[in-house]
N, C-alpha and C positions, 0 to 999 in steps of 0.2 A: 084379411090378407090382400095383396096388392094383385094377385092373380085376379080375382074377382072384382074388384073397382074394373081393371082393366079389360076383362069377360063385358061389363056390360057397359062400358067407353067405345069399343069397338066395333059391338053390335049396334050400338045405336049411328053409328057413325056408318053403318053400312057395310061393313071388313067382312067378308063370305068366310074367311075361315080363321082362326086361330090355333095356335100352335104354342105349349108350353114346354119347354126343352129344359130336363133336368140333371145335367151331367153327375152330379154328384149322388142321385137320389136313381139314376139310371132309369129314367124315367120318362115318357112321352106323352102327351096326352093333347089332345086334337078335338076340336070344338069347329064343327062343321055348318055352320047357321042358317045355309038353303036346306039342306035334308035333315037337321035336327039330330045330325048324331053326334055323338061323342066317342070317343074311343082312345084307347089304355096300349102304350105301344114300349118295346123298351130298345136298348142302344143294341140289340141281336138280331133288331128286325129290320124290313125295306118298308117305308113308311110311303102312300100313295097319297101326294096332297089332291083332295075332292075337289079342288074348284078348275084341274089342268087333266085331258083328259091319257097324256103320258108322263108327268111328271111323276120318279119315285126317289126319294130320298135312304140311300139306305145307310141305315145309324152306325152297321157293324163298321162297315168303312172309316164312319168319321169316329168312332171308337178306338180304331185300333191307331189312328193318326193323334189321337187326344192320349195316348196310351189308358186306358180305361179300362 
């Protein structure tokens, strides 16, 4: 799967976090490389990206814009 090429292209390259956004599969999932989490999120949630310490993304929003 091209997720995972990409998972370890980016960490080697240095990218603190990653982010896999899956509108059809309603689907989030977050790969955080300084703390080593991972984490399962979906388009009903406000998603906090780890590497900003106010940034929050929230999915319902761009859900209801994407009609979803």
């Amino acid at each position: 799967m091209d997720y995972y090429t990409k998972l370890f292209e980016y960490r080697t390259a240095g990218v603190r976090e990653y982010w896999i956004v899956d509108s059809k599969k309603n689907h989030i999932l977050v790969y955080n490389f300084e703390s080593e989490y991972t984490d399962d999120y979906t388009f009903s949630d406000s998603v906090k990206a780890g590497i900003y310490d106010d940034l929050y993304i929230n999915f319902s929003n761009i859900a209801k814009l994407l009609n979803i």
